[in-house]
N, C-alpha and C positions, 0 to 999 in steps of 0.2 A: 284641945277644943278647936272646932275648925273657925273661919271668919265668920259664916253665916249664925253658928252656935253662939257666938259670942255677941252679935249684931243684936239678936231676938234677945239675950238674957238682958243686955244693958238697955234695949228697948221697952223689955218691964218693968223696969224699974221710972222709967218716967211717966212724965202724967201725961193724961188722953191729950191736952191740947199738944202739948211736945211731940207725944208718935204721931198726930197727924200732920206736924210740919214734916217730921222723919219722913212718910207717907207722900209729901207733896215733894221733898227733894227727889226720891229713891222714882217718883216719878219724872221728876223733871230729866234727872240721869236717862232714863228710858228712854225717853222723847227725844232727846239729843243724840244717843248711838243711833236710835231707828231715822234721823235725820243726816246723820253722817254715813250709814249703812245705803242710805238712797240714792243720798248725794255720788258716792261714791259706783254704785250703778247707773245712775244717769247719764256719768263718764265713760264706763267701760261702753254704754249704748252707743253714747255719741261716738267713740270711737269707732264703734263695729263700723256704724251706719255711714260716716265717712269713706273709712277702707272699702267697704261693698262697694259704694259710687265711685270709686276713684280705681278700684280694682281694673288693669287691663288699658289705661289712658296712657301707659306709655309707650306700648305700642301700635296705639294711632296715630295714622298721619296728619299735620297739621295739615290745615287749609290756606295756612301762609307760609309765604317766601320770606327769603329775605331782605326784599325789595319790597316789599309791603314792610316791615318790620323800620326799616331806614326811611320811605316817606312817609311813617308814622309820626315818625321821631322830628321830623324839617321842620324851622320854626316858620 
């Protein structure tokens, strides 16, 4: 008997108010991957969209010396 076979038989067996807590957990489970499934592309996005901007910045030239960089630093 597979997990799901066995979830629905012992689900019959309880009373309507019980399956619809069952109902509210098996939802609540859903809501939480579909929020960690987001979560988790929201990352991989940030990430692209970072790399795409930053793509190609090491081979430009700065606009500063190193004498801008030292009378930066002067207190």
């Amino acid at each position: 008997m597979t997990t799901t076979e066995t979830i629905v038989q012992r689900l019959k067996s309880l009373p309507a108010s019980a399956q619809r807590e069952v109902l509210d957990f098996v939802e609540f489970l859903q809501s939480r991957r579909q929020e960690h499934t987001a979560r988790k592309d929201e990352v991989a996005w940030s990430a692209f969209s970072l790399d795409s901007a930053m793509r190609g910045m090491e081979e430009e030239e700065t606009p500063y010396t190193l004498a801008d960089i030292k009378e930066a630093r002067r207190p």
